[in-house]
ROKERO-297337 format. One record per residue: residue in three letters; z, y, x of N, C-alpha, C in turn. Coordinates in steps of 0.1 Angstrom, whole numbers, plus 2048, in hexadecimal, padded with zeros to 3 digits. Atoms other than C-alpha are relative to their C-alpha. Last residue first. Layout:
N
ALAZYXZYXZYX/...
//
This chain:
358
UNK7FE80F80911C4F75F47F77F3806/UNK80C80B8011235116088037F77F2/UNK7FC80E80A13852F60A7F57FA804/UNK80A80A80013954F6208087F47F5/UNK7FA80E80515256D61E7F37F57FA/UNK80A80D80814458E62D8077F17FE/UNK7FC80E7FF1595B162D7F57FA7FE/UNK7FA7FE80C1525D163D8047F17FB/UNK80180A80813C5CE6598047FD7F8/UNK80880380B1375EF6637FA7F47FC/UNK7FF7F780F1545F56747F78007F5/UNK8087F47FA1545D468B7FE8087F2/UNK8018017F016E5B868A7F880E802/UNK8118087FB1705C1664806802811/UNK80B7F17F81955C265B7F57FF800/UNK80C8007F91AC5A76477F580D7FF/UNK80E7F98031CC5A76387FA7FD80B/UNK80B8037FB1EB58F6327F28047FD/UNK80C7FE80820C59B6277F37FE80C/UNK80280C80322958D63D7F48007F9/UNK8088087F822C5AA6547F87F67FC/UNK8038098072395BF6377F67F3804/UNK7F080B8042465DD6458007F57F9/UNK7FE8027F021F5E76558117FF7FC/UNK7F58098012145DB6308047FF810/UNK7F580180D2035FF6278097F3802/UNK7F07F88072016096488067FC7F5/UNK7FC80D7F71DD5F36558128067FD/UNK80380A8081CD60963880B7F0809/UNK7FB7FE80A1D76286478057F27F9/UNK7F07FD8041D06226698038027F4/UNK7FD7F37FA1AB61566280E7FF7FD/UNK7EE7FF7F31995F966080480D804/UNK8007F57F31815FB64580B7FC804/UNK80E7FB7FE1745E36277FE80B80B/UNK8037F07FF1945D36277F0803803/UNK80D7F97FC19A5B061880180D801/UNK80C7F78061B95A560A7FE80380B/UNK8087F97F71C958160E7FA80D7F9/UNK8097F17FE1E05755F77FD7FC80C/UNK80C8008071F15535F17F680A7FF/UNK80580A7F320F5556097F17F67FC/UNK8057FD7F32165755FB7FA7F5804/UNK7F88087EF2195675D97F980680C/UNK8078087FC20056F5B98097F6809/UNK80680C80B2125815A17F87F5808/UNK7FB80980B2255935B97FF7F77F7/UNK7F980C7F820C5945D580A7FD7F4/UNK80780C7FF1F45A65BC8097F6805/UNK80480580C20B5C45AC7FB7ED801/UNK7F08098012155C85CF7FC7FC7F4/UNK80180B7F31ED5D25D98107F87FD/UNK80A80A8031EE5E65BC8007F6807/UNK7FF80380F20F5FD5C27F47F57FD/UNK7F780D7F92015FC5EA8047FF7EF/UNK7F17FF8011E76135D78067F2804/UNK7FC8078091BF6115EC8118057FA/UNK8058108041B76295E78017FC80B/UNK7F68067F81C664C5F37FF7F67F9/UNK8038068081A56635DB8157F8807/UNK8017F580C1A667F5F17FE7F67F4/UNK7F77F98091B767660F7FC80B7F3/UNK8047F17F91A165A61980980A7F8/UNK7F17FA7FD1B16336177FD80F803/UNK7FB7FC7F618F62761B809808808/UNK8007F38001836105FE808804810/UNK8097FF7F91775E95F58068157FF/UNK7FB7ED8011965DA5F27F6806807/UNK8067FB7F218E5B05F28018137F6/UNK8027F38051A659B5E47F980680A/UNK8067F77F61A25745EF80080D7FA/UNK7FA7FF7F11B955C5E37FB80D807/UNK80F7FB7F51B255C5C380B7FF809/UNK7FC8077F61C354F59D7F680080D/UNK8068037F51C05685838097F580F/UNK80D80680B1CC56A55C7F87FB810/UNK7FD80C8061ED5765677F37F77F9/UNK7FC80A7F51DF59157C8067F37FC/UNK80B8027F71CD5A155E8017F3809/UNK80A8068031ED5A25507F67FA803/UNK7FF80A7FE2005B25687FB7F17F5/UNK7F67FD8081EA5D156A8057EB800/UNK7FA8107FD1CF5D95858118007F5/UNK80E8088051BA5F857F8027F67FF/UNK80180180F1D761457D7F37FB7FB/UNK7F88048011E46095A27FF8027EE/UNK7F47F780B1C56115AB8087F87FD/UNK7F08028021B55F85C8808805800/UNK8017FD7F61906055C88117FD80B/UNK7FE7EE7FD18C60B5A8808801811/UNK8047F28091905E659E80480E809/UNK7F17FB8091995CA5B87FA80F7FE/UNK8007F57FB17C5B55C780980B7F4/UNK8037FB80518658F5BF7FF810808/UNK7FF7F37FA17D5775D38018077F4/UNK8018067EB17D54D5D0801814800/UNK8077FD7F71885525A98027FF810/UNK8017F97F019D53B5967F6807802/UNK80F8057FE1A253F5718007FE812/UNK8087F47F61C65425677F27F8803/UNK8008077F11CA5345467FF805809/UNK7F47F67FF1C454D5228067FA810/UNK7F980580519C53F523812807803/UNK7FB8077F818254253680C7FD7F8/UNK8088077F916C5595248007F3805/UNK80D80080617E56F50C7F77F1809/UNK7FC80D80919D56651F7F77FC7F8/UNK7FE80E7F718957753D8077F87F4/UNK80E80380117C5965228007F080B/UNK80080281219F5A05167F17F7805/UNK7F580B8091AC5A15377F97F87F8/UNK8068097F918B5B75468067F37FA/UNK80E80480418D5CE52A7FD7F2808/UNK80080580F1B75D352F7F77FD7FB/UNK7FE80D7FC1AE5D95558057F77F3/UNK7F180080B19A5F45528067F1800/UNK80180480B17B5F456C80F7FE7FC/UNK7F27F78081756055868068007F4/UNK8047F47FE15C5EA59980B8047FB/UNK7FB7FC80A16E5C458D7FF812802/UNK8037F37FB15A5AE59F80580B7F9/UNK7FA7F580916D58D59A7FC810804/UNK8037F17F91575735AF8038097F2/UNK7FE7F980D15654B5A4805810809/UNK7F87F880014D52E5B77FC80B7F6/UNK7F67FF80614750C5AA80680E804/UNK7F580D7FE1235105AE80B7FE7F9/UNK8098067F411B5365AE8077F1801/UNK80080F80012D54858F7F37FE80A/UNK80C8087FC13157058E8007EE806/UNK80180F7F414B57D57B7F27F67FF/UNK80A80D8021415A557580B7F3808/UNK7F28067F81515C856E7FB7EE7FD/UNK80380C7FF1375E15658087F6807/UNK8048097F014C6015627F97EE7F8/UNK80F80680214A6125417FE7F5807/UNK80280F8051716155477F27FC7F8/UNK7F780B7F917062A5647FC7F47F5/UNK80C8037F415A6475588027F1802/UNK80C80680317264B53C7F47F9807/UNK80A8017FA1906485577F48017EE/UNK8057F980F1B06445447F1806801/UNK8077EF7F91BD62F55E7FC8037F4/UNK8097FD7FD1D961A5517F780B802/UNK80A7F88081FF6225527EC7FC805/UNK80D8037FA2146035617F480B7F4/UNK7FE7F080223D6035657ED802806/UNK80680080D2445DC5617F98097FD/UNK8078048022475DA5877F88017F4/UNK8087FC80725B5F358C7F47FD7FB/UNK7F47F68022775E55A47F78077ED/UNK7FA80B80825C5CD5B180D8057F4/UNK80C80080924A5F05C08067F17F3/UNK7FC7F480A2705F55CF7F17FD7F8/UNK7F28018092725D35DC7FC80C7FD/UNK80080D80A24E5D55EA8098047F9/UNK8008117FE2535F25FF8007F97F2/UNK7FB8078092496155FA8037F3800/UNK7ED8017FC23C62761A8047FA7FA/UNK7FE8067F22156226128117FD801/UNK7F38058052176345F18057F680A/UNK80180C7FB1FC64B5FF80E7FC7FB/UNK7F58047F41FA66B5ED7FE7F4800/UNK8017FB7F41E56785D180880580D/UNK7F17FC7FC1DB6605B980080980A/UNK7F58087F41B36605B3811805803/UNK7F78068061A266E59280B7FA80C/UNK7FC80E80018C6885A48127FB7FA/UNK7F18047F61846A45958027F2803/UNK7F880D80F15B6A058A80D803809/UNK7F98077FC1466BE59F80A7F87F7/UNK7F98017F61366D45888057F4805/UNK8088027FA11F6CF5698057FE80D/UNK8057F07F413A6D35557F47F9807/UNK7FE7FD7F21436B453F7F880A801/UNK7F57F87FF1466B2516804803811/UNK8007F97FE1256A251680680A7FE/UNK8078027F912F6825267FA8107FE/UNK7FA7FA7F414A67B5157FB809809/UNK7FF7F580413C66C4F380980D809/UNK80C7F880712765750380480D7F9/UNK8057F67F514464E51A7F88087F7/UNK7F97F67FB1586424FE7FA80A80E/UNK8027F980A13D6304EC80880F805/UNK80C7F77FF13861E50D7FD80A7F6/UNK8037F97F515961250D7F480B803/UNK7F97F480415A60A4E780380780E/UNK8067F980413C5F14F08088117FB/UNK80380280C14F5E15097FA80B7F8/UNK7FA7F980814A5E652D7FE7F87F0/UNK7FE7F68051545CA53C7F0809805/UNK7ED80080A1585A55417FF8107FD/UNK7F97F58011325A054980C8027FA/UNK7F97FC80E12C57C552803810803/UNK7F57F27FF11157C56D8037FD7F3/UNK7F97FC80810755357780C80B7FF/UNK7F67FA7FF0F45455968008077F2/UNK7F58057FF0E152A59980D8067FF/UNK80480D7F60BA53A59980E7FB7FA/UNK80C7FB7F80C756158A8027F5806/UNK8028067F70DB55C5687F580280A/UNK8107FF7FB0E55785528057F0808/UNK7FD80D7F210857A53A7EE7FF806/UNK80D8027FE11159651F7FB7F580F/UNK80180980C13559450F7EF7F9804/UNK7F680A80113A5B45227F97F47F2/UNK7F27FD8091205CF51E8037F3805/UNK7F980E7FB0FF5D552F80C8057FE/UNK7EB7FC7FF0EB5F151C8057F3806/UNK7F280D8050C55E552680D805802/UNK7FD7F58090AC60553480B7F37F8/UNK8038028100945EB53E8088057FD/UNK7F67FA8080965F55657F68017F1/UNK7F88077FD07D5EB58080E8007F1/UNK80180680F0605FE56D80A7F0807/UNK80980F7FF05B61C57E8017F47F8/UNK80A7FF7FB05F64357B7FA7F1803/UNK8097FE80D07E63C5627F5801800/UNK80380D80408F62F5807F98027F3/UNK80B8057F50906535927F87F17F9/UNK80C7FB7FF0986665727F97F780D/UNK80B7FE8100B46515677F1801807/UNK8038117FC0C264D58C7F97FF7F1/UNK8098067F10C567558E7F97EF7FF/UNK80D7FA8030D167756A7F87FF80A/UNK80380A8080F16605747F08047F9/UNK80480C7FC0F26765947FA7EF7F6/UNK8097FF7FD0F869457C7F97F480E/UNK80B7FF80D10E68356A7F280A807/UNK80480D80712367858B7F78027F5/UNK7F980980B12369B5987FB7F27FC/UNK7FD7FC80D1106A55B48057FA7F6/UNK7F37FA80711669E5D88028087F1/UNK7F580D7FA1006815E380A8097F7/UNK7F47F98000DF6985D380D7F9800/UNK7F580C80F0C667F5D880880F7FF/UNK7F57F87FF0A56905EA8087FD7F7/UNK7F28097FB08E6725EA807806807/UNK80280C7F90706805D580E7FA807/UNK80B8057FC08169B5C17FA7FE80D/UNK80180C7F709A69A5A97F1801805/UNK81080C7FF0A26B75967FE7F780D/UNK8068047F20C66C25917F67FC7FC/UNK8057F47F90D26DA5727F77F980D/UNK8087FF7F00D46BF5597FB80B807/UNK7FD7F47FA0E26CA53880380180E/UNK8047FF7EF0D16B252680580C804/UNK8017F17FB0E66AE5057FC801810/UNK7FB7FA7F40D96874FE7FE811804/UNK8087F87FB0D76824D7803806812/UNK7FA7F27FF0EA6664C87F8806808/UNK8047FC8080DC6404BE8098147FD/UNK7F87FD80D0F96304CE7F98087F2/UNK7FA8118080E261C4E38088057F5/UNK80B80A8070C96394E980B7F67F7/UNK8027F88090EA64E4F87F77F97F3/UNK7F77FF8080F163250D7FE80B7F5/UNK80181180A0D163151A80A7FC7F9/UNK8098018120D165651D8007F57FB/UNK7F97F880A0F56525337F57FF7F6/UNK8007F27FD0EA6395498078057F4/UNK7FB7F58100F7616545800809804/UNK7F47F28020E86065637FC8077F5/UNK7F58018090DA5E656C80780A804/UNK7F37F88010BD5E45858027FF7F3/UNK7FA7F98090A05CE59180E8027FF/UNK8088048070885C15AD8078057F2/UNK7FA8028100945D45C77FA7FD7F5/UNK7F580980208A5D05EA8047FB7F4/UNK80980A8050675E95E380B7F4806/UNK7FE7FA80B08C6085E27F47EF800/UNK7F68058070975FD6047F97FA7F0/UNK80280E7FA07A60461B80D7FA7F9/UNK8088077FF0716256077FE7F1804/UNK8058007F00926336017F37F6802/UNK8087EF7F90966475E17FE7F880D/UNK80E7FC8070A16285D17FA808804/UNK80680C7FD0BD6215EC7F07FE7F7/UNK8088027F60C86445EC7F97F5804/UNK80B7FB8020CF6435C77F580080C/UNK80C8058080DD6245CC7F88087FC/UNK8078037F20F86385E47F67FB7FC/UNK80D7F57F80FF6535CD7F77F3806/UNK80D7FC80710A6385AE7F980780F/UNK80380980012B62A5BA7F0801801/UNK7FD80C7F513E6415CB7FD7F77FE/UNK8058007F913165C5B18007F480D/UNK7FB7FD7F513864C5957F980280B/UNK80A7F67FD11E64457D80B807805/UNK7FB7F780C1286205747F980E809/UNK7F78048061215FA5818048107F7/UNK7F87EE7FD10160459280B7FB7F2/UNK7F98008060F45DE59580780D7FF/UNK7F97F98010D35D45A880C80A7F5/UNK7F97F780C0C55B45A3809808806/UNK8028048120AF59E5B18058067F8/UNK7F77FC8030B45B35D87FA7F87F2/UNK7FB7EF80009E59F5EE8098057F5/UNK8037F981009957C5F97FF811804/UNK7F880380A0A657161A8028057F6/UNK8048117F908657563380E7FB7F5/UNK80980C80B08559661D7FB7F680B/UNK8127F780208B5AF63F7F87F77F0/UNK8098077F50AC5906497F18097FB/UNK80F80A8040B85966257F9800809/UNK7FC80580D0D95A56327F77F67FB/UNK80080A7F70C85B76518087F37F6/UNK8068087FC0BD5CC63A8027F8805/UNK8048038060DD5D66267EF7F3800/UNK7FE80B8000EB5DB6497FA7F77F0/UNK80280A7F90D15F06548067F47FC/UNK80A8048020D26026327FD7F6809/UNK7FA80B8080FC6076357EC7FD801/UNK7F480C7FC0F66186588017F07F5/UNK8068037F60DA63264D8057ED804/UNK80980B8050F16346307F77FB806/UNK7FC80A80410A6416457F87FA7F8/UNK7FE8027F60F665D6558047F07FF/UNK80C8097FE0E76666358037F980C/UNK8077F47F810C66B6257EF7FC807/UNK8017FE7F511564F6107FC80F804/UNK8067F18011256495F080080480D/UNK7F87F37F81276285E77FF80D804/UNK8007F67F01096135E080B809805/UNK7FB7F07FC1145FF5BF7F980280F/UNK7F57F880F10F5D65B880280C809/UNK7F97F57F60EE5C75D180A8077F3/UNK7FE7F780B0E55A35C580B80D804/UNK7F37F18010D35905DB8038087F2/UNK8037F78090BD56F5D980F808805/UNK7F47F97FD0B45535F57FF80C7F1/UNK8027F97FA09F5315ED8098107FE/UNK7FB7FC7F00B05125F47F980E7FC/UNK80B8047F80A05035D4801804810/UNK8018107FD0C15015C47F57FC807/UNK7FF80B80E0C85235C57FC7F7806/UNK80B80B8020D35335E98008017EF/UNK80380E8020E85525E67F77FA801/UNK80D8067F70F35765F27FC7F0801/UNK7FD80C80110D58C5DD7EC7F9805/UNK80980D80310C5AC5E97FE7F57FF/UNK7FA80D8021265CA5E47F47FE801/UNK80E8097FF1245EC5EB8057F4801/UNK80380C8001446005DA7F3800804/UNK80380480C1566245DF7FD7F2803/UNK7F880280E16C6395F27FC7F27F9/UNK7F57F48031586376108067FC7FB/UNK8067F881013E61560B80A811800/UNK7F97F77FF1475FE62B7F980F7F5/UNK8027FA7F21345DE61F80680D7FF/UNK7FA7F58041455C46077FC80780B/UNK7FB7F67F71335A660B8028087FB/UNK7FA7F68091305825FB80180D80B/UNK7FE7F67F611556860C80B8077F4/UNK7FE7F480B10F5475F5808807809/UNK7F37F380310252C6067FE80A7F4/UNK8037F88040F050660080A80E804/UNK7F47F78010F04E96137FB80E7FC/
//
């Protein structure tokens, strides 16, 4: 008998994910997607559980780490995980579209206008996403985990029995950051997040306006590494902050115009209501959604708008979502809507785990 572990661990705003398998020989492999954006207090927290994860390397180690984009809610926390001495000899290699290596690929000149220096295993958690994307440059450029590889959609790896299709970015994604990138400030990035809870709104009025669907306009966003991962017969929609007209185009691309099933999908940006489009959702067949964010009032992720998006096309009585925090906010959005069906962690810093076998 063979497993395959999925988790979503309590990340702030942002995403940690690990997908945790046998191959065929029984023996174990990880693959860590984003760090989130911790404080040191909380990362303290997320490293035990990352350790205790691979059993100290008695269940492999990390085979591939994945920084889906240069967000900070995705990117600080991997910086802290390379900067950390009992983490960092875990990792055997990384995937991430920095900015120079994007730069290289287009054959364009990087404007360094790097004010931070990096040094030894002082991260800077609160500096802009481009200067965090220069931070993880300069640390991985000191070794030789990382081949500097653009990863684009269309692009597919295997590690022992398991199979990454990349469904996003496409090449005119990355064109568009490259050329974004040095038209920013050095300062703090505004955040993109709605700003109010749509909590109150019932169903019937979200159903009212269903057709009514502006995407995010995010550059940062739609670089995003946006992955289905194949194990067996299961299948894992990782869809980081990704655009939902790239992802579409890249499942019929792959799968075909049909719905595809997935056993979990983790719902874009954190579940925006301008990351999920009905499209998309016409192309998917799941049971399991998982919402990896923390309803905080500066971003108010997840949107009940997205979350109704799903049960409509799906069926209430075919949903389940996943929370990656229990908290009053999050236990609000369907508290007139008894019939919807979520799930907590039993304990705060277990965030989600969904097991399989074969």
């Amino acid at each position: 008998m063979l497993e395959c572990h999925f988790y979503a661990l309590p990340a702030g705003q942002g995403d940690c994910l690990v997908i945790q398998f046998q191959g065929d020989d029984g023996g174990y492999h990880n693959i860590l997607i984003d760090g989130g954006n911790r404080n040191q207090l909380e990362f303290n927290i997320q490293k035990r559980m990352l350790i205790s994860i691979i059993d100290n390397g008695n269940k492999g180690i990390f085979d591939l780490v994945i920084v889906t984009h240069s967000d900070d809610d995705h990117i600080s926390g991997i910086l802290k995980i390379m900067g950390d001495s009992d983490l960092e000899p875990l990792v055997k290699e990384l995937w991430f579209n920095s900015e120079k290596t994007i730069n290289s690929f287009f054959n364009t000149k990087c404007k360094n206008t790097q004010k931070y220096n990096l040094e030894g295993k002082i991260i800077g958690s609160n500096k802009s996403s481009r200067a965090q994307d220069n931070n993880l440059y300069t640390l991985l450029d000191k070794g030789n985990k990382w081949n500097k590889r653009i990863i684009l959609s269309g692009m597919s790896e295997k590690i022992a029995n398991l199979t990454i299709n990349i469904l996003s970015p496409t090449k005119d994604k990355l064109s568009a950051l490259n050329k974004y990138w040095p038209k920013q400030k050095l300062g703090p990035v505004k955040s993109s997040g709605e700003y109010r809870y749509d909590y109150k709104t019932s169903l019937r009025e979200f159903y009212e306006k269903i057709d009514n669907f502006t995407e995010d306009d995010s550059v940062v966003n739609g670089a995003s590494i946006a992955l289905s991962i194949e194990w067996k017969e299961r299948r894992f929609l990782l869809l980081s902050d990704a655009h939902p007209t790239i992802v579409a185009a890249s499942i019929k691309d792959l799968y075909g115009v049909e719905k595809t099933t997935f056993d979990i999908v983790k719902m874009s940006h954190h579940g925006s209501a301008k990351n999920i489009n009905n499209d998309l959702l016409s192309l998917i067949s799941c049971r399991d959604f998982v919402v990896s964010a923390d309803a905080n009032k500066r971003h108010f992720h997840p949107n009940k708008e997205a979350l109704s998006r799903v049960l409509f096309s799906n069926g209430i009585e075919n949903t389940i979502f996943h929370f990656t925090y229990d908290k009053e906010e999050l236990r609000n959005i369907f508290l007139s809507e008894p019939d919807v069906m979520v799930r907590f962690p039993c304990n705060k810093n277990d965030g989600v785990h969904l097991s399989y076998e074969y």
